[in-house]
Each structure stands twice: as C-alpha cells, then as structure tokens.
N, C-alpha and C positions, 0 to 999 in steps of 0.2 A: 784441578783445573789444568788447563793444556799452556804450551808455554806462549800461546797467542797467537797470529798474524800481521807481520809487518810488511806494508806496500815496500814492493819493489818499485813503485814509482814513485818521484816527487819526495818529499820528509816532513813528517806529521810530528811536531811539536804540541807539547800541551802543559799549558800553567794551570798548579794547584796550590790551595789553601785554605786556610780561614778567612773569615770576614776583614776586608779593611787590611791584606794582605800585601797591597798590589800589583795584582794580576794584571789586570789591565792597563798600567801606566807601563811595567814591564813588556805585556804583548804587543805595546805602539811602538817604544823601541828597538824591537828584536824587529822586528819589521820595518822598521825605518833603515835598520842598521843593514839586513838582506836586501832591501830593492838597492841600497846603495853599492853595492856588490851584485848588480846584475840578476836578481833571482826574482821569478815572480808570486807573489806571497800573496795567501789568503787568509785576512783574518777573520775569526768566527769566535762564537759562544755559546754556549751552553747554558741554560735552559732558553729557547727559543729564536731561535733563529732560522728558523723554516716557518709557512704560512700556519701549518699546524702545530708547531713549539711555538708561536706568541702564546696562543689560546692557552694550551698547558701552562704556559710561564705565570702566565694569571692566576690561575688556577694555585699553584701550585706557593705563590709566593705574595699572593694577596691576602691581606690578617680578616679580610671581609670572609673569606674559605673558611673559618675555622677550623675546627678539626677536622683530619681525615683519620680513617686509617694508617696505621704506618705500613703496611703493605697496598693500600692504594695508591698511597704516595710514590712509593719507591717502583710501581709500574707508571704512575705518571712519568715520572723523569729516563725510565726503560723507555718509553713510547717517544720521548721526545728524542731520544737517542738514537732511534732505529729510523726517525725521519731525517736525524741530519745529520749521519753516517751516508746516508742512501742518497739524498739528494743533495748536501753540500760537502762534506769530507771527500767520499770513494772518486766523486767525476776529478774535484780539482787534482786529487795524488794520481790521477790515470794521467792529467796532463802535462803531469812532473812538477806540478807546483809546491814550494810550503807550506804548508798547512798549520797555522797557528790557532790553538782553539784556547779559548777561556773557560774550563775545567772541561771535564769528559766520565768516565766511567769509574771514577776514582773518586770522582766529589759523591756519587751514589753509596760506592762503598765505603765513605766515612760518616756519610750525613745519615742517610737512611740506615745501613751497614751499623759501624760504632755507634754514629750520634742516637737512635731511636735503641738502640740493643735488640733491632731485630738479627736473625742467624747470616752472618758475612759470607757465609758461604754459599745460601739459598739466594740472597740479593746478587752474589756474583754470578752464576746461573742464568737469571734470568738481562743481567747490564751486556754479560758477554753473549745471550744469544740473539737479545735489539742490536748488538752494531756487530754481530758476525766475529766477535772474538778479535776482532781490528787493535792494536795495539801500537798507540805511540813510541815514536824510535827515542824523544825522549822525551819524560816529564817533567819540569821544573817546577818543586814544591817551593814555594816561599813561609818559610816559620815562622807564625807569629803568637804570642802569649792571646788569649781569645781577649783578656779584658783590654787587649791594647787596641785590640783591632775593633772592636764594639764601641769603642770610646769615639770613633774616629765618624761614626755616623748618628746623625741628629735625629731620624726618623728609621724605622727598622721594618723591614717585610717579616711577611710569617716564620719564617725562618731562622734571620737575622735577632729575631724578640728571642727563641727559645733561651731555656736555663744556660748559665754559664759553665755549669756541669755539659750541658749538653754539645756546647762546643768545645770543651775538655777533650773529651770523646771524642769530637772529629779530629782535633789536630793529634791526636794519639794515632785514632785511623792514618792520617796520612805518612805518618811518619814509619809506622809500623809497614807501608805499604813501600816505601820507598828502601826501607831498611832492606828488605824480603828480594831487592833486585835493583844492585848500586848498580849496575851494564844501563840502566836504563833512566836513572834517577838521578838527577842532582837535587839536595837541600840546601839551602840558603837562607840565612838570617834576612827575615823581610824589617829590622831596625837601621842594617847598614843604609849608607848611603845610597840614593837611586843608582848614579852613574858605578857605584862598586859593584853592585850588583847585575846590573847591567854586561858589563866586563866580563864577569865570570860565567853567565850565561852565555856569552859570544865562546869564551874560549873553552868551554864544553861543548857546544854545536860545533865547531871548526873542523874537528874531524869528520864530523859524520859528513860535512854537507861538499866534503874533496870527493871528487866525481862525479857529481852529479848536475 
C-alpha cells in the first residue's frame, strides 16, 4: 500500500476503537476545546452521515439485516465511505477546517479486515480506493478490553452482538494498525479518566495544528 494522502488544507482527525470506547464523548471535547481556540471544526461519523450512509447504516447495523456476506459488508461501509470523503470530509479540509470523524477507514480494517478474518489486505484495496487513499494527519485509538466496552451497552446492533472473539480481533486490528505507524497514531487507555485523556489528545494535536 502507498503511504496515503494528507490534505494540505484544514487537519483531519479521526477517533478509533471498540465498542463503548468513547469515541464520541472524546470528539465533543476535542471540539469544544479547538472552536475555543479560534478554529472552525467539523464534527462527523462514520457509518452514515451523508443522505446515502443513513440507508447503509441500517443496513448495515440493524440485527433485523441478518446475515450478509462478509465481503458485502465490508463494500457496504467502502460505499459509505466514498460518500462521505466526497461530500462531507474533502469540501470541509479545502476550507481549512478540522475535521473530526467518529472512526473512518480503519474501523473497516479491523471489523470487516481482523474482526470477520477476511484478507486485510484485499479490504484495504478496496477502503483506500472509496476515499482516494485520504489519510488522517492523526488517529486517536482509544483501548478498551471488548468485555468492558460491551458491558457498557444495554441493547446491541448487529455488530455490537457479534462474538466476544470477534471483537478480540478488532481491537488487535487497531492496535496492530497504529503500532505499523506511531507519526500518525496515538493509543490511549479508554479506562483513564475523561478529562486525562482528553489532555493528552490536546497535547498531541498541538503541533500539528501551529500554522495553520
């Protein structure tokens, strides 16, 4: 694989992990914490956030879907990916904006990738050619043991049910992936404190975001 594409405009952050991680309570912060610093920040997420990633996101993470494919799947969340590279990522980073996404091409290559044990190499192929090979300036994994993170939800999407082996596998994925290229990666224990965490995601973006 090529070593990717990073916008020269705007800074494309992106949180990864397992279930019950979170992702989310961290992207409202990092976000709070840049517009308070003057920056104009767009938060997003992955699977669906364009008019065609709802549809997919149904699809994909409703337990009424039953089984797919696991390569039908894993072009499900390619296709949702090439919508919202194309119509919500690429315009905001032309504007110079942040870009905060809630997982990206990464949660494909652990979920579909490790989690189903289809070939990570064939899934990356096809995640890097739905968003053009586009590449986060940085990722922030958040680590979490799966049975903690599973615990923390009362009702579970398609996804969220699979085996506890199978989210085994993802967080192996992620970590393997972040291992493979620290320039771009932070890990973080998703048990510590919010506001610790929090901190340390600031004071890893702090360089990137002098100049811009």
């Amino acid at each position: 694989m090529s070593a990717g594409v990073f916008s020269e405009h705007g800074l494309f952050v992106c949180f990864e992990g397992g279930e019950g991680a979170g992702k989310s309570t961290q992207s409202l912060l990092l976000r709070d914490w840049l517009v308070e610093r003057g920056h104009t920040v767009l938060l997003t997420f992955e699977p669906g956030d364009t008019e065609v990633g709802k549809e997919l996101r149904r699809i994909v993470l409703d337990p009424a879907t039953g089984e797919l494919s696991d390569r039908t799947e894993a072009l499900l969340y390619a296709a949702d990916k090439a919508e919202h590279v194309d119509h919500v990522v690429l315009p905001a980073l032309e504007r110079g904006e942040v870009v905060i996404t809630d997982r990206y091409v990464d949660s494909t290559l652990a979920y579909q990738g490790a989690g189903r044990t289809l070939d990570v190499g064939e899934v990356e192929a096809v995640a890097r050619w739905a968003t053009g090979d586009l590449r986060p300036h940085l990722t922030v994994v958040l680590d979490l043991a799966p049975e903690a993170g599973l615990d923390r939800f009362t009702g579970r999407d398609r996804i969220e049910g699979q085996s506890l082996e199978f989210h085994q596998r993802v967080r192996q994925g992620f970590l393997d992936l972040a291992a493979a290229d620290p320039d771009h990666y932070v890990v973080l224990d998703a048990r510590a404190a919010v506001e610790e965490i929090a901190t340390a995601i600031q004071e890893r973006l702090a360089p990137l975001l002098e100049g811009r």
